[in-house]
N, C-alpha and C positions, 0 to 999 in steps of 0.2 A: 415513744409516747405510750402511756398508761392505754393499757388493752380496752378495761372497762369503760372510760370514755368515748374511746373511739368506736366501741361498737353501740352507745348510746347514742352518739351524736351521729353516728350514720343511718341509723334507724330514722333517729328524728328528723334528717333531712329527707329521711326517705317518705316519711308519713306526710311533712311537708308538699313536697311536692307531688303528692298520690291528690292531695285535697288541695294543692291548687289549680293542679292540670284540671281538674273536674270545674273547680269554679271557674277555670278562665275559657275551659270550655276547648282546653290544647288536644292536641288529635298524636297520633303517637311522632308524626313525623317534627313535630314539634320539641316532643322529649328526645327526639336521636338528636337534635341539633344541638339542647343543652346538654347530652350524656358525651356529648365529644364537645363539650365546653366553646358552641358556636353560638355568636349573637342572633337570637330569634331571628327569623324573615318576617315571621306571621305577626299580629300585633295580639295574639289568643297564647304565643309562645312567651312577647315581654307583658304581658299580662299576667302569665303567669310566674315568673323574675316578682315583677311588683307585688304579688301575694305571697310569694316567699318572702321577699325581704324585708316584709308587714310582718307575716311570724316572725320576724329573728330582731323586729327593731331598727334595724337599717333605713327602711322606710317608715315614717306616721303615719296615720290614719287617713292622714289627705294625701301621703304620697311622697312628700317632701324629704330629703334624707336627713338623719338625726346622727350626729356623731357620736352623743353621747350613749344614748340607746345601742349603736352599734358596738361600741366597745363593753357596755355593760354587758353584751349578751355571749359575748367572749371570756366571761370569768371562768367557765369551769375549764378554757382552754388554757389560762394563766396557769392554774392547777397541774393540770396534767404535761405541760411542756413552753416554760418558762421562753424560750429562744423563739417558737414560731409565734406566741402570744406577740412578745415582741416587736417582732417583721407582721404580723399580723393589724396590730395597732396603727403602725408607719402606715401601713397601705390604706388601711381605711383612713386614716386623718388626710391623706392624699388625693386617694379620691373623691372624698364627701369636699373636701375642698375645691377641688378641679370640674367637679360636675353640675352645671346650673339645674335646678330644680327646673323641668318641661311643665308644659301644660299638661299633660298624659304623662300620669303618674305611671304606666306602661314604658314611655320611651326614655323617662329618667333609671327605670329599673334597667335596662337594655346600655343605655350609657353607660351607666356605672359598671355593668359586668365587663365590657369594652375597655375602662380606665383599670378594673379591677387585671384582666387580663393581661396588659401590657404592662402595669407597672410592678404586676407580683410577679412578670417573667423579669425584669429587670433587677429585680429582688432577690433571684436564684429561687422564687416560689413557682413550684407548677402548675397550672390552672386546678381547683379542685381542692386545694392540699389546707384547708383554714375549715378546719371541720369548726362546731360551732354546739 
């Protein structure tokens, strides 16, 4: 994988998640839960899921997941590594498919990283591994 993306795109999740954990008000034990790729406990943890997935597109504005959005926001990953774009695509058209949009636009971000987990291990993808 192209070095320069990858260390842009991990920046940016990183800055992502610096300024959602603040908005959502996440406490650090919150962040060890998604640093070891666990589904929130707290609802300040898929809170903060739901404001990350707002920055990337995955979720709209109301919260609701957008396919289209989420695969748009994977172009500079098509660029830089044509195969996980790929397997990347799958997963998300899988689980924006499988995941009913909740009233808490919170427990629909929490679901999704749950579908996203299980079907990117089935995938041969690691948890983590779909920089963006």
């Amino acid at each position: 994988m192209d070095q320069d993306f990858l260390t842009k795109a991990t920046a940016r999740m990183s800055q992502y998640v610096e300024e959602c954990a603040k908005d959502a008000g996440a406490t650090k034990d919150d962040l060890a839960e998604l640093m070891e790729i666990r589904i929130p406990s707290r609802k300040e943890g898929k809170c903060l899921l739901a404001c990350y997935n707002k920055k990337y597109g995955i979720q709209d504005k109301d919260g609701k997941l957008d396919k289209e959005a989420s695969i748009e926001a994977m172009k500079d990953l098509k660029l830089a590594d044509t195969e996980l774009y790929d397997k990347a695509v799958k997963l998300f058209d899988t689980c924006i498919d499988q995941v009913p949009n909740q009233d808490c636009e919170c427990n629909t971000a929490a679901i999704f990283m749950y579908c996203f987990n299980i079907n990117g291990g089935l995938m041969g993808l690691q948890p983590g591994m779909v920089p963006m």
